[in-house]
C-alpha positions as CSV (number, residue, x, y, z in Angstrom):
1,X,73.3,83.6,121.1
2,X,71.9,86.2,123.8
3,X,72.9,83.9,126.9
4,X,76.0,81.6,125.5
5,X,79.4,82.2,124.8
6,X,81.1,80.0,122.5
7,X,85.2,79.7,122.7
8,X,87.6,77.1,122.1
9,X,90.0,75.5,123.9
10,X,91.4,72.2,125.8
11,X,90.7,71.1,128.7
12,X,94.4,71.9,130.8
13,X,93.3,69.6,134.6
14,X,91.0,67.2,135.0
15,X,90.3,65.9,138.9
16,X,87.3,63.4,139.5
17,X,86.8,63.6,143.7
18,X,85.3,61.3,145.7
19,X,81.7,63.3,146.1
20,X,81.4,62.4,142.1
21,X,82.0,66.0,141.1
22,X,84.8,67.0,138.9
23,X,87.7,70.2,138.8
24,X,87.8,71.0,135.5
25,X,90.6,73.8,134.2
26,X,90.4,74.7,130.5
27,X,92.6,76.8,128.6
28,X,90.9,78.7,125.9
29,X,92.3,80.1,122.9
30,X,92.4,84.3,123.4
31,X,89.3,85.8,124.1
32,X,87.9,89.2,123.2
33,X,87.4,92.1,125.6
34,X,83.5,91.6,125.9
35,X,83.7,88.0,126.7
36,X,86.6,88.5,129.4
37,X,84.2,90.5,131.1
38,X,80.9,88.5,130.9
39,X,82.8,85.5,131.9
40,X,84.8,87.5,134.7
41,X,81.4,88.5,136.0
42,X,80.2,84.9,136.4
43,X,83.0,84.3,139.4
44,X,81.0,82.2,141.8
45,X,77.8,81.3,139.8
46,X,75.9,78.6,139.3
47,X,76.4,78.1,135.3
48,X,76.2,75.4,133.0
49,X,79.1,73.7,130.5
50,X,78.5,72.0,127.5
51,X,81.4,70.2,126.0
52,X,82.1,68.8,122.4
53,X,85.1,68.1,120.1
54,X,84.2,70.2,117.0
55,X,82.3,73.5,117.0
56,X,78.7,74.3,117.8
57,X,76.4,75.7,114.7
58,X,74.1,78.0,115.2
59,X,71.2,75.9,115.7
60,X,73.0,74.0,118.3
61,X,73.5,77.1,120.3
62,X,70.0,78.1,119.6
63,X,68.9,75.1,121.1
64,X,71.0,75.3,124.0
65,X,69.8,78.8,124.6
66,X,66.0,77.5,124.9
67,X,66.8,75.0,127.1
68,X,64.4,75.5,130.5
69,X,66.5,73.7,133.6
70,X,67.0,73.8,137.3
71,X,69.7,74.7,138.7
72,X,71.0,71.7,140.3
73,X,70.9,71.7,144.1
74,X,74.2,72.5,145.6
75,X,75.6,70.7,148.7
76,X,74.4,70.5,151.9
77,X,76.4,72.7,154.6
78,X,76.6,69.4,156.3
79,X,78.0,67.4,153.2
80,X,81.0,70.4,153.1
81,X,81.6,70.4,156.5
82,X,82.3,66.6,156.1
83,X,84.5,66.8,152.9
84,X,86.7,69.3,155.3
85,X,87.1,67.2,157.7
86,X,88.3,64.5,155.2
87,X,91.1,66.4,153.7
88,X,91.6,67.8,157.0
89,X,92.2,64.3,158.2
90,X,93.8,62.8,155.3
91,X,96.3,65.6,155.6
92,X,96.7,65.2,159.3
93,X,94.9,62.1,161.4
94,X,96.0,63.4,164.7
95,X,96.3,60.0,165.8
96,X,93.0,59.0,164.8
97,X,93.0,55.4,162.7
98,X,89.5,55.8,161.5
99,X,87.5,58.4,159.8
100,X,84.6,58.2,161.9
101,X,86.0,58.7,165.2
102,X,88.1,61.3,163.6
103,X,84.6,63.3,162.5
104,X,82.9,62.7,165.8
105,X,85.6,64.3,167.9
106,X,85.8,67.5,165.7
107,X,81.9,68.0,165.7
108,X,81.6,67.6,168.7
109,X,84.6,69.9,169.6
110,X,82.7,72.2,167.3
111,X,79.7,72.2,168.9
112,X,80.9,72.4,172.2
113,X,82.9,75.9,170.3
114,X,79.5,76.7,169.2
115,X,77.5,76.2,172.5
116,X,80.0,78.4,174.3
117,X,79.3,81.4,173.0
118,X,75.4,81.3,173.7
């Protein structure tokens, strides 16, 4: 169990988003000094979940832990900047009916920001 910590818990907020990702908040049950820190230290990494209903046994960890993956590619910069401009948009349309037209004026507006300062 070198690489895996085990706890318990439920799952506290569950948000599916329109890219197909999820938010996922889970409470866990109280957790021991050691694994506070090892999971503190993981703030911003790429990590894996497994999820099930009753406990793992040993050899289901084990197997986990042998497991050989890739980490799965994040986002494209481009795909981001897009989902920002769709809350960004959602939360304020600035008078702009569609999407589209909506995006085109800010990247361009951001490129022109961009080409300025060269």
């Amino acid at each position: 169990m070198k690489n895996i910590i085990t706890t318990a818990g439920f799952i506290d907020f569950l948000r599916f988003k329109k890219d197909r990702s999820a938010t996922i908040a889970v409470e866990t049950q109280e957790l021991s000094d050691d694994k506070k820190r090892t999971i503190g230290g993981l703030g911003g990494e790429f990590v894996y979940f497994l999820i099930k209903k009753e406990p793992f046994t040993e050899e289901e960890v084990e197997f986990v832990n042998d497991l050989k993956t890739d980490p799965i590619k994040k986002k494209k910069k481009s795909e981001t900047l897009r989902q920002i401009l769709w809350r960004d948009w959602k939360n304020d349309s600035r008078g702009y009916d569609d999407f589209q037209r909506f995006y085109e004026v800010e990247m361009d507006r951001f490129i022109t920001q961009v080409r300025e300062r060269l």
